[in-house]
C-alpha positions in Angstrom: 35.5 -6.6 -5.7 34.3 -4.6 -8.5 31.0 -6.3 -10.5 33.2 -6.3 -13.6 35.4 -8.5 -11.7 33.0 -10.8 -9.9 31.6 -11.4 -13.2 34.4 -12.4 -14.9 35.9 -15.0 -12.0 36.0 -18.8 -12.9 33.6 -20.0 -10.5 34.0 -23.9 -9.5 31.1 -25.9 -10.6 29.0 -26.0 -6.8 29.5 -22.3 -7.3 27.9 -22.3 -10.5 25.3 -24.4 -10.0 24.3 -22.1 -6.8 24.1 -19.1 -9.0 22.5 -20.9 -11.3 19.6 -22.0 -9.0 19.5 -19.2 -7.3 19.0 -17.2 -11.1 16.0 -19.8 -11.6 14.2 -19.2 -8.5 14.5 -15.1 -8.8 12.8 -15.3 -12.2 10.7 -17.9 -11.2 9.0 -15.5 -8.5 5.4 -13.7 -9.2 5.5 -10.6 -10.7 3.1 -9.1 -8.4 5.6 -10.4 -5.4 9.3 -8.9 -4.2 11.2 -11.4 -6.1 13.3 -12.2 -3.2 11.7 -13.8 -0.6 12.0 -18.0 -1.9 15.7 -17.2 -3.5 16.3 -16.2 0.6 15.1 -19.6 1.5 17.4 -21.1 -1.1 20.7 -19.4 -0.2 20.2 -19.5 3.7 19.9 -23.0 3.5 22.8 -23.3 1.0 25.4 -21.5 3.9 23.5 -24.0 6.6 21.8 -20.7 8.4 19.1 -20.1 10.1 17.6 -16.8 8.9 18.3 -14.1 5.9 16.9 -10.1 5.4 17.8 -7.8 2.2 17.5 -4.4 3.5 17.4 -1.5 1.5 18.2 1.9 1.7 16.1 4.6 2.3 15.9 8.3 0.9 16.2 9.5 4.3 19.6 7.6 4.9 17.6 4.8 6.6 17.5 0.6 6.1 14.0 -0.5 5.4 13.1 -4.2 5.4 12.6 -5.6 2.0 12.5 -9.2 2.3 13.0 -11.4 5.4 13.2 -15.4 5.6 13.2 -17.2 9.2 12.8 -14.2 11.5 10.3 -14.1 13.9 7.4 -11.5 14.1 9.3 -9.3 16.9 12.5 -9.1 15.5 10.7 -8.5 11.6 9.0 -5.7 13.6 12.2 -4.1 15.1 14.3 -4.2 11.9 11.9 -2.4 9.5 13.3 0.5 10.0 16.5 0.8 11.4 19.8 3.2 11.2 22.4 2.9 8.1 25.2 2.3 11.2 23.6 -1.4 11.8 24.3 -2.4 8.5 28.0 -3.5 9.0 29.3 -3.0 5.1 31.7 -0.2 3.7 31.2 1.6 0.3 34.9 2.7 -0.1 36.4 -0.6 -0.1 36.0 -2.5 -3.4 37.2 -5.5 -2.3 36.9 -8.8 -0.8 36.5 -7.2 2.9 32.8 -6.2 1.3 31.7 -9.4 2.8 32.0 -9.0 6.4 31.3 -11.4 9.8 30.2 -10.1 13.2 27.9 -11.4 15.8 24.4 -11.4 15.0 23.7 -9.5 18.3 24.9 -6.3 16.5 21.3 -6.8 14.5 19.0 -8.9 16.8 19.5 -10.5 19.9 21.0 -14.3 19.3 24.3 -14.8 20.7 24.7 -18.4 18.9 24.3 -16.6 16.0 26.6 -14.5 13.4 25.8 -12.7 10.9 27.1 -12.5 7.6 26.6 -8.9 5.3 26.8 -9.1 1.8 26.3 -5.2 -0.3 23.3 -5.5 -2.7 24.2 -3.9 -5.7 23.0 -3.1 -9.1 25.5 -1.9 -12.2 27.5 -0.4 -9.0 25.3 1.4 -6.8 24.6 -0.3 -3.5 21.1 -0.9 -2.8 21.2 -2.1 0.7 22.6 -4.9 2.5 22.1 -8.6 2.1 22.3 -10.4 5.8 22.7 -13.9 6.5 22.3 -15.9 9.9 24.6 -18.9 10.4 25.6 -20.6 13.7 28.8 -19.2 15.5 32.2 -20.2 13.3 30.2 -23.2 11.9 30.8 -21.2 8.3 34.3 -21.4 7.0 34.6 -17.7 4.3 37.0 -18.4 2.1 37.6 -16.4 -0.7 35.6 -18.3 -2.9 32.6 -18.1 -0.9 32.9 -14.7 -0.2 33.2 -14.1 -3.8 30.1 -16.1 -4.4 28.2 -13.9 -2.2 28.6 -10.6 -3.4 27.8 -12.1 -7.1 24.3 -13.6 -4.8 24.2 -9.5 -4.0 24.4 -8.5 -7.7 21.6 -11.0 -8.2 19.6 -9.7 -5.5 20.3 -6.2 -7.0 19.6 -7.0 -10.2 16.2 -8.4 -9.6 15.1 -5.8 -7.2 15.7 -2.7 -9.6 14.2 -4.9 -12.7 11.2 -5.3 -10.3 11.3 -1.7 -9.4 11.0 -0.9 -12.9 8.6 -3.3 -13.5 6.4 -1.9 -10.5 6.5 1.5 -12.1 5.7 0.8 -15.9 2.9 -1.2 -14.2 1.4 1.7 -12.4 2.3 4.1 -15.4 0.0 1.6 -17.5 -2.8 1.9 -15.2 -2.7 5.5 -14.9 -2.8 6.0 -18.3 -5.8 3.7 -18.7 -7.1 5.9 -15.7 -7.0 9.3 -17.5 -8.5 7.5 -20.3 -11.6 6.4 -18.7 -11.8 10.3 -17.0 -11.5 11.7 -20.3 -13.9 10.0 -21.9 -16.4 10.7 -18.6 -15.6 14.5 -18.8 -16.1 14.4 -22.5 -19.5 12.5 -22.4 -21.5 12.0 -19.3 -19.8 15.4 -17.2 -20.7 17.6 -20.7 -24.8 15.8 -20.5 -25.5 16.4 -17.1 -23.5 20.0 -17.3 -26.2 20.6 -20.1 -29.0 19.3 -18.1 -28.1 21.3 -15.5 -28.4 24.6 -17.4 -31.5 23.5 -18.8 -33.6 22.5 -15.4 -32.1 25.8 -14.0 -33.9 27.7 -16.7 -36.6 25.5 -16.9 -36.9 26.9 -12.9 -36.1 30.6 -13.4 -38.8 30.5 -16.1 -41.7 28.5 -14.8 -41.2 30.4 -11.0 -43.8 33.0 -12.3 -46.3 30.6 -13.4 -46.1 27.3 -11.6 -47.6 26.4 -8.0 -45.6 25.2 -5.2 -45.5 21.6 -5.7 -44.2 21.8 -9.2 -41.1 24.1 -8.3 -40.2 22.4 -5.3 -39.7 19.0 -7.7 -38.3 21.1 -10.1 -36.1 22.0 -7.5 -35.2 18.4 -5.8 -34.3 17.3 -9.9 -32.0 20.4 -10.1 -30.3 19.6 -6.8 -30.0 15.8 -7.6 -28.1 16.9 -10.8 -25.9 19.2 -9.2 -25.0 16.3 -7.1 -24.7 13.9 -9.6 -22.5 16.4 -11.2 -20.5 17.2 -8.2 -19.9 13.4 -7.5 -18.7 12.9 -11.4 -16.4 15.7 -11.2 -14.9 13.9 -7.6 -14.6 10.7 -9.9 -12.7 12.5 -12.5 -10.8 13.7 -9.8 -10.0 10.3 -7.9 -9.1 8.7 -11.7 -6.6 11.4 -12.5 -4.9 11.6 -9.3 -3.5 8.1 -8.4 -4.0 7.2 -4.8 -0.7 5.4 -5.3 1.2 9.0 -5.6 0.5 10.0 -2.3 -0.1 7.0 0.1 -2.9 5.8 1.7 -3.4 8.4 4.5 -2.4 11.2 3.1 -5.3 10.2 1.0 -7.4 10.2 3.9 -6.1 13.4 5.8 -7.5 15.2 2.3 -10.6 13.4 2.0 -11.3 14.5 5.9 -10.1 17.8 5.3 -12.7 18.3 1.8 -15.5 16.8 3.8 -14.6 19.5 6.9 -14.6 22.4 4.2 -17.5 21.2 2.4 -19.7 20.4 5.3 -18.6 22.4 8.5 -19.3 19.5 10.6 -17.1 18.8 12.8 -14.5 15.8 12.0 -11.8 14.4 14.2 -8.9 12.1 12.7 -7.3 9.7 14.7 -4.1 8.1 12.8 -2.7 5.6 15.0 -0.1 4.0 12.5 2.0 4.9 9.9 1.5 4.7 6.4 1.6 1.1 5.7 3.3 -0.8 3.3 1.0 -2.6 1.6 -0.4 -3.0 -2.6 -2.1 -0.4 -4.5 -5.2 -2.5 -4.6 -5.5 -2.8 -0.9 -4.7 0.6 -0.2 -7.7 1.9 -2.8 -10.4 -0.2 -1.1 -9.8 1.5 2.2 -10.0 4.6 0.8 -12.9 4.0 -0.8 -14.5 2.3 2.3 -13.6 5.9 4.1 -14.6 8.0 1.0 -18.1 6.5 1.1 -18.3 6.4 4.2 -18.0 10.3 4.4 -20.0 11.2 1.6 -23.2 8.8 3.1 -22.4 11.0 6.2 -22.6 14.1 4.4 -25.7 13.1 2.1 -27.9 11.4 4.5 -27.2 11.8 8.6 -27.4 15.2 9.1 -24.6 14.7 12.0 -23.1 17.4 14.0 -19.9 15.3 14.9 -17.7 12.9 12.9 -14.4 10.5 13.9 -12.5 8.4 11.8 -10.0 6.4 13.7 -7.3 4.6 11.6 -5.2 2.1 14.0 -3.0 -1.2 13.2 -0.1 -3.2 15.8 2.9 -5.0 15.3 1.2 -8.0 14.4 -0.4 -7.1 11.0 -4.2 -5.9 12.3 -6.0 -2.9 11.1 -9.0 -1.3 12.9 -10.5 1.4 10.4 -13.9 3.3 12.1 -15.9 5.9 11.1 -18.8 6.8 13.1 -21.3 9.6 13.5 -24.1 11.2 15.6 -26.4 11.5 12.8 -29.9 10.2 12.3 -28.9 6.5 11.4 -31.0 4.3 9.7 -33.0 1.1 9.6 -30.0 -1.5 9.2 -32.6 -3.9 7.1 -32.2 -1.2 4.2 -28.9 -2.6 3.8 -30.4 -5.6 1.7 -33.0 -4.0 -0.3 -32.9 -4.0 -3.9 -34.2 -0.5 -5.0 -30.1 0.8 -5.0 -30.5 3.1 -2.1 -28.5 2.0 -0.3 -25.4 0.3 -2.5 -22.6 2.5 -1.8 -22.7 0.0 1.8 -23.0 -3.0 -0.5 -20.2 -2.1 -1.8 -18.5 -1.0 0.5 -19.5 -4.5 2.7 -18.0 -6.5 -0.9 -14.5 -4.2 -0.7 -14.0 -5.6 2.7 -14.4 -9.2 1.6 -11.5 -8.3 -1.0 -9.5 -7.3 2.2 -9.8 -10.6 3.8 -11.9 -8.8 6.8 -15.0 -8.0 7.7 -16.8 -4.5 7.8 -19.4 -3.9 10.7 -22.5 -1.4 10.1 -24.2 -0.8 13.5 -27.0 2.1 13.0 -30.4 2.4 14.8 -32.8 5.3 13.8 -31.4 8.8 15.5 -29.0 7.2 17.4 -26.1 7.7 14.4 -23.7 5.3 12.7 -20.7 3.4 13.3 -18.8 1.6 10.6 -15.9 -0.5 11.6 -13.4 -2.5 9.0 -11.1 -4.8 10.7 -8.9 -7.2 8.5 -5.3 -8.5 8.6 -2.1 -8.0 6.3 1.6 -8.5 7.1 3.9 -8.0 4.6 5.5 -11.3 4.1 1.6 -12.5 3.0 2.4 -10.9 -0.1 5.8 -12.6 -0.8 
């Protein structure tokens, strides 16, 4: 069954309706959200099941989870990534046999189930594979149904590559608002402290003759907090230009360890135990910047000799970031003060709080500094 086709059959009116609904609920969903996940609801109920996913194709040749209604946590875990083979739908075919019935223990382990795999496509190209959970022959497939539910997969298609889209002009907005902030930084405030610089450092070279001790060793300190004010600028251009989004969260990190290793020659140790996670742009950005300033409080202030960062999450949705060092800690109380010392863990403490979780700062005077960020996403949260 071509989409030309499916779109042109007279559908009887409960067929009609049921595409109809299901239309409203798709573009009903929140643009920030896969627009699948209440239109799964809606059409697992419709066939009397149990349970729906829409996975999609990978790159690799894989089937990722996309959107999942009724599973449990276990069996969400085991089919986020699983082999095309599973997927129990043909490409060849264009016909009604698209729609195909086997026994749900093919997929996950329910032998009073079935399952029923409907192709999501889009304008042709199959996407991935709707799948439906119904009890044992309690479904009756006729043609009309079956026909129904690979137009249910154009709609699917059609509102994950529109959200796609949408996902991407999205990010291409904010990039380009981005590179407009970092232009107008390297155009204004990088160029004044670039001239500053130039001047304090001939302001040194020229007074070293003349001046006692005192005065060139605050002449110095002033040149040395402009070069790092410049330094930390330049990082910011940096970070503005290239999207963290790009490259994923820890690859992110694996480059912010590996700068702090070549910058500092301390010795840092990275512990990654996940994989990058699926989770939005916003998220992703205030753990980096929890481990960026992290790192760079490390390299300014604790004069540490060894450095781990340990990144670790489970099945269940729980991430355990930690950075800790053997440096020369500090007074926790400082935390609170208002003189702006120390804001970068203010901040730091505040990006936590937009992570729904909680960020730990246990320090004592010469006895280092541990860090630890713990908070909680799964991916149907943001569904």
């Amino acid at each position: 069954m071509t989409d030309s086709v499916a779109g042109s059959r007279e559908w009887s009116l409960p067929t009609l309706t049921t595409l109809y609904e299901l239309s409203s609920i798709i573009n009903a969903a929140d643009i920030n959200s896969p627009p699948c996940a209440g239109s799964l609801k809606y059409i697992t109920r419709k066939l009397s099941g149990s349970a729906a996913i829409i996975r999609l194709m990978s790159e690799e040749g894989w089937m990722d989870l996309y959107a999942d209604y009724g599973m449990s946590k276990e069996q969400i875990s085991d089919l986020q990534h699983t082999p095309i083979e599973r997927s129990l739908f043909v490409y060849e075919n264009q016909s009604i046999k698209e729609v195909r019935r086997s026994p749900a223990g093919t997929l996950i382990d329910d032998k009073n189930a079935e399952m029923i795999s409907v192709p999501v496509r889009h304008r042709g190209h199959t996407l991935g594979v709707l799948n439906i959970f119904v009890p044992a022959g309690q479904l009756h497939l006729d043609e009309e149904t079956a026909l129904m539910l690979l137009a249910v997969g154009q709609h699917f298609g059609l509102a994950i590559e529109k959200h796609r889209l949408d996902n991407v002009a999205r990010q291409k907005l904010i990039q380009e608002e981005r590179n407009m902030i970092a232009n107008e930084l390297h155009d204004s405030l990088a160029q004044t402290l670039a001239s500053l610089r130039f001047q304090v450092r001939v302001l040194d070279q020229s007074l070293q003759p003349t001046s006692d001790y005192m005065a060139i060793t605050s002449l110095e300190q002033v040149e040395h907090g402009l070069e790092e004010a410049y330094t930390d600028l330049r990082e910011l251009i940096a970070h503005c230009r290239g999207s963290i989004e790009q490259q994923g969260l820890i690859p992110s990190i694996e480059r912010v360890v590996s700068k702090f290793r070549e910058e500092t020659g301390i010795h840092i140790l990275l512990q990654c135990e996940c994989q990058d996670p699926d989770m939005p742009a916003n998220m992703e950005m205030n753990i980096y910047r929890i481990v960026q300033e992290a790192l760079t409080n490390i390299k300014k202030h604790s004069n540490a000799h060894i450095v781990r960062v340990l990144l670790n999450c489970d099945n269940h949705g729980r991430f355990r970031i930690l950075v800790e060092n053997d440096g020369r800690g500090f007074d926790k109380k400082a935390i609170k003060s208002k003189d702006g010392q120390h804001l970068g863990l203010t901040i730091m403490q505040e990006r936590a709080r937009h992570l729904g979780g909680q960020l730990r700062i246990e320090s004592e005077p010469e006895e280092g500094t541990r860090i630890e960020l713990k908070f909680r996403y799964l991916r149907e949260q943001a569904e």
